[in-house]
C-alpha positions, -999 to 999 in steps of 0.1 A, spaced: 0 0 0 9 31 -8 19 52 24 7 91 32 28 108 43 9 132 64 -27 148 63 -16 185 47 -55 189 44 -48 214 16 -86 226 3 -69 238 -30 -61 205 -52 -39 210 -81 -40 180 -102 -18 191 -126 16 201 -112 20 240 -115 61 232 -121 49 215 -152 25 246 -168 51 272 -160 69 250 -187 37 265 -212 37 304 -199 46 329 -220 71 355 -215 55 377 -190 46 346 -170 9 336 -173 -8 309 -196 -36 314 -224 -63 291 -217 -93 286 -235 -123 269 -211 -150 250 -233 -176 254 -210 -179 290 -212 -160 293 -244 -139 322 -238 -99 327 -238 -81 343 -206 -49 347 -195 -42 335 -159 -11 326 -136 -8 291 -135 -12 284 -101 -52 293 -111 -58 264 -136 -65 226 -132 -78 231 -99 -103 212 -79 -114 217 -42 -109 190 -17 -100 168 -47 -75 149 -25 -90 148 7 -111 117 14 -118 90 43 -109 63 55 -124 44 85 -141 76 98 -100 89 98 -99 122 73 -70 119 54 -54 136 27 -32 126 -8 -17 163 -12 16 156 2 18 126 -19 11 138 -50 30 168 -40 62 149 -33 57 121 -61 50 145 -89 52 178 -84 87 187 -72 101 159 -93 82 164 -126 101 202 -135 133 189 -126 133 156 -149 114 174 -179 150 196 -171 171 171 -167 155 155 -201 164 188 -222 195 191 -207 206 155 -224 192 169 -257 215 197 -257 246 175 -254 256 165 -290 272 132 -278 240 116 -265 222 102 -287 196 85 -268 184 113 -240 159 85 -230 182 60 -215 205 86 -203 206 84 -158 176 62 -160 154 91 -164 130 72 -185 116 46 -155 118 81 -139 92 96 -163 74 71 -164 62 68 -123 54 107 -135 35 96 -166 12 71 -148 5 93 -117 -5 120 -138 -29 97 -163 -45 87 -126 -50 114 -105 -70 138 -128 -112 142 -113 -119 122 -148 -99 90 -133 -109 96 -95 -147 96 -107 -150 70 -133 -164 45 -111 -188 68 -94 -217 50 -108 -204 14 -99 -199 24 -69 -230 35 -60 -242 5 -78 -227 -16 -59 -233 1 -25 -273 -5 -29 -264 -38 -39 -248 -43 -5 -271 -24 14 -301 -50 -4 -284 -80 10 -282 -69 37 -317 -65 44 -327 -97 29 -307 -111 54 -328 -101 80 -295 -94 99 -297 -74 131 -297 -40 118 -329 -16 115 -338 -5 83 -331 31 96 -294 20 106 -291 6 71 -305 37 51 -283 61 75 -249 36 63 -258 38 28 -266 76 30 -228 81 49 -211 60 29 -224 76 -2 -207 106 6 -180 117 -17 -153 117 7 -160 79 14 -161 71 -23 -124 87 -27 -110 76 -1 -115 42 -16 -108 53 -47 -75 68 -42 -62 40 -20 -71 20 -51 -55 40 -82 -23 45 -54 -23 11 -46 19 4 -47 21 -31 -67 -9 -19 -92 11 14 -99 43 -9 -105 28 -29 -130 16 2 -152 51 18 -152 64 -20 -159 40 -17 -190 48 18 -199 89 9 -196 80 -20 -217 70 5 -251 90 21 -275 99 49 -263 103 85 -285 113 123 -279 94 143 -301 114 176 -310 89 206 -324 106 221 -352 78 241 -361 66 276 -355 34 259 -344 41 250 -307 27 220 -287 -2 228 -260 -13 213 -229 -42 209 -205 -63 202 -178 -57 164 -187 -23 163 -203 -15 126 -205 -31 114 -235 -43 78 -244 -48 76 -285 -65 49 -302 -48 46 -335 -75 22 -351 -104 41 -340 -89 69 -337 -105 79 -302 -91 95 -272 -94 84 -233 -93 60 -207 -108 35 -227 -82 28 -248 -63 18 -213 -23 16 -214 -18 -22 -220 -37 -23 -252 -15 -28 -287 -33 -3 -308 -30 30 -280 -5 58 -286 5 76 -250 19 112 -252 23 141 -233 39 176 -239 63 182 -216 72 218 -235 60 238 -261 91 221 -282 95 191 -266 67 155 -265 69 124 -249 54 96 -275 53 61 -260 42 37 -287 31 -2 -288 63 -21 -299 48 -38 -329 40 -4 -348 54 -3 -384 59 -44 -375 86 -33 -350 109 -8 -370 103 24 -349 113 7 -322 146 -6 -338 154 25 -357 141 48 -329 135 40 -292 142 64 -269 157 87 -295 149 120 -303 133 132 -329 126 160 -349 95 173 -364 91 197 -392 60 189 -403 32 208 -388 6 187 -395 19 162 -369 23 189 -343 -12 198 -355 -26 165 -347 -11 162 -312 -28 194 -306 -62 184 -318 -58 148 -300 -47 171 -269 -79 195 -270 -102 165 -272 -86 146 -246 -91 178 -218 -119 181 -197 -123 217 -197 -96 237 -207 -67 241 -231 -33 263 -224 -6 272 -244 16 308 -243 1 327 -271 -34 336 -282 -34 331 -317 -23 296 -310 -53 287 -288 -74 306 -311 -63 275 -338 -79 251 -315 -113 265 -305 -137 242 -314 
């Protein structure tokens, strides 16, 4: 199990780290965002953005507890220092593969996977099931005929209900320590590529910046899960610079051959075009990039 560290019972949940969008602001330090639900374009510092209150704080066993400090300590201080440590390697004509350099991929990758999970999409996709299953409970136990009133069991099924209850279940499940090993395990066991933006056409982010790609169906989301053969993984890490993880048997095996953990650069804009569009569908509510006229490309 994954261990908190402490309960920082911060009300103010980032879930995207701010290190990481300060990597997207422009030069006087704020991001352009565009919000699709009330379809405007704003600038805003980034410690505004990809916020939700009391995300984080749940319970467990009538204990409050809270997953600030570990996200904050997993993710958010590390995240701006490898994307860093990452560009640094690029800059240094001798290495050719920046991926394998100081094992900073397997690094990425815990990064990767904790981002793709702790997003109010992820935390809430069982909701329903939940639920679901909660009345399902609650039934049996009345057909039972145990020894509880039917008051005691409404006033159960009513707490445990409760949003707080549901994350704290929730997050202790996503976090669980041996389930989060076997998705970096996955992720590690991909090709592996450094996109490098050549264009004039930079690469934007969001409020859900991991994106999983369906190359068949061409679909974005969860359901295309991180195991499956036909799912492209990428994330921006800078307005020049994209993680693309790829299923080893694409182009029967040759990018992988030719290309893992290299980098490489793009001068076509339609391909930084098409991680932008990809990147737009896959947020929940907002875009953000340094510049208005790029956002203003996206706006759908």
């Amino acid at each position: 199990m994954v261990k908190i560290e402490n309960n920082n019972k911060t009300t103010r949940n980032h879930y995207v780290p701010r290190g990481y969008l300060k990597f997207f602001e422009n030069n006087s330090g704020h991001l352009i965002f565009y919000d699709k639900n009330i379809k405007c374009i704003e600038e805003c510092n980034s410690s505004n953005v990809a916020i939700k209150k009391n995300l984080y704080n749940a319970k467990e066993y009538n204990k409050e507890v809270s997953w600030e400090d570990f996200y904050t300590n997993a993710v958010d201080k590390e995240f701006p220092k490898l994307i860093r440590e990452l560009i640094s390697y690029v800059k240094n004509p001798l290495i050719q593969k920046p991926l394998n350099m100081n094992n900073i991929k397997a690094r990425l990758s815990v990064n990767v996977v904790l981002q793709l999970l702790r997003t109010p999409e992820r935390i809430y996709s069982q909701r329903e099931k939940y639920n679901e299953r909660l009345d399902q409970i609650f039934r049996e136990l009345e057909e039972k005929n145990i020894n509880i009133n039917r008051k005691e069991i409404q006033e159960a099924l009513e707490k445990y209900k409760k949003d707080e209850y549901y994350k704290g279940i929730m997050l202790r499940l996503i976090n669980d320590k041996p389930r989060l090993k076997k998705y970096i395990a996955i992720l590690l066991n991909k090709t592996w590529l450094l996109y490098y933006n050549n264009t004039n056409i930079e690469f934007i982010t969001s409020d859900n910046p991991v994106i999983l790609y369906n190359f068949i169906d061409k679909t974005v989301g969860l359901c295309n899960g991180i195991a499956r053969s036909d799912t492209f993984i990428m994330m921006p890490l800078t307005p020049k610079f994209l993680l693309f993880i790829a299923p080893n048997y694409y182009m029967m095996g040759f990018l992988k051959k030719l290309y893992d953990n290299t980098l490489i650069k793009v001068d076509e804009i339609s391909v930084v075009e098409n991680c932008n569009y990809r990147q737009v569908e896959n947020s929940m509510r907002q875009i953000y990039g340094n510049d208005y006229d790029l956002i203003k490309r996206y706006i759908i």
